[in-house]
N, C-alpha and C positions, 0 to 999 in steps of 0.2 A: 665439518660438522654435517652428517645427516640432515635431507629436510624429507619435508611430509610427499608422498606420490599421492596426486591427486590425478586420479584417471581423464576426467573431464577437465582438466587443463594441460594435459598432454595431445600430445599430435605426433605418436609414433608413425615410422611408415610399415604398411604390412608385408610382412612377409608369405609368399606366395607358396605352396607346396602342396604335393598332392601324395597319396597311397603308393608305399612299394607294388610296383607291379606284382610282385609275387605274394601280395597279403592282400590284393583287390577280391571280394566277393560280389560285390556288385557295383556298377556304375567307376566312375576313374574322377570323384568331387574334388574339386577345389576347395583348397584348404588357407584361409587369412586368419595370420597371428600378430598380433597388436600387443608386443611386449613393452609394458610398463611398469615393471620393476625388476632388475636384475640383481641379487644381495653381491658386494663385493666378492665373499668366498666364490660366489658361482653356484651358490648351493639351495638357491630360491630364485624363481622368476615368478611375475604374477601380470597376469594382462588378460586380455580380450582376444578370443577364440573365432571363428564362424564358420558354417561350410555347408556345403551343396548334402542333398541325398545322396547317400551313396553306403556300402558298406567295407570293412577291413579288417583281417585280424589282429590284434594288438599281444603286443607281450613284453608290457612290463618291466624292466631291470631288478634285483632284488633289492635294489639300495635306491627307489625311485615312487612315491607317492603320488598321486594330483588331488586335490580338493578342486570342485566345479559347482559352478549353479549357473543353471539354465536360465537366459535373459529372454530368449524367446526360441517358438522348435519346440523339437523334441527328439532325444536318441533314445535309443533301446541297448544295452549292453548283457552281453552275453557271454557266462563263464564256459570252461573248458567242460561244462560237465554238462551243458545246455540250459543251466536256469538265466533266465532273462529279466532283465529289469528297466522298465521307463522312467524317464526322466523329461518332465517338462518343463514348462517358466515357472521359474519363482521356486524349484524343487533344487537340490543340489545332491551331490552324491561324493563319496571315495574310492578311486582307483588305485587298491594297493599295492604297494611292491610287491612283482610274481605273477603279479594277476594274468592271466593268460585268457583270450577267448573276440568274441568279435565286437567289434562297433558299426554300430550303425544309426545313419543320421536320416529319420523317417521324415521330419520337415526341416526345411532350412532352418540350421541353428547358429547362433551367438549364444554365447555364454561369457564367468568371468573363470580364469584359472588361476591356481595357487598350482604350482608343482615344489616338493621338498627332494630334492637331489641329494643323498649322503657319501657321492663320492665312492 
């Protein structure tokens, strides 16, 4: 039987990772992922984000969503066509499948994530 994922009563370990060298724009951030739900299929994870300033281009899969909201920080994300947009605590945003263009993390951020993977 399923039970409830209760964040604050988990104690994942983090996972450590940083920007493809070849998608580094600025700075080389550390990257901690604090996954706390994985769906059976594989098709859903949701957990706790955090990471240094720094900047990267992102791109997206077409079968790949994230829902986010900023716990504290702040990024700036930026599409392929140069329009930018902030996101700070308490603000959330969606990165949709396709989406192409840069991330950048202006203060130290945590946030929580939802990512939808459809395989």
């Amino acid at each position: 039987m399923p039970t409830l994922k209760v964040f604050h009563q988990q104690h994942p370990e983090a996972v450590l990772d940083y920007p493809k060298p070849e998608r580094l724009v600025r700075g080389n951030p550390a990257r901690h992922t604090w996954n706390h739900f994985s769906s059976s299929q594989g098709d859903v994870s949701a957990g706790i984000w955090a990471c240094e300033p720094g900047a990267w281009r992102i791109a997206f899969a077409a079968n790949k969503d994230e829902f986010f909201t900023v716990l504290e920080g702040r990024v700036r994300i930026t599409d392929a066509d140069g329009l930018a947009h902030e996101v700070g605590p308490g603000e959330a945003a969606v990165i949709p499948a396709g989406f192409a263009g840069v991330f950048e993390v202006l203060e130290a951020v945590r946030k929580y994530y939802v990512v939808v993977d459809r395989g």
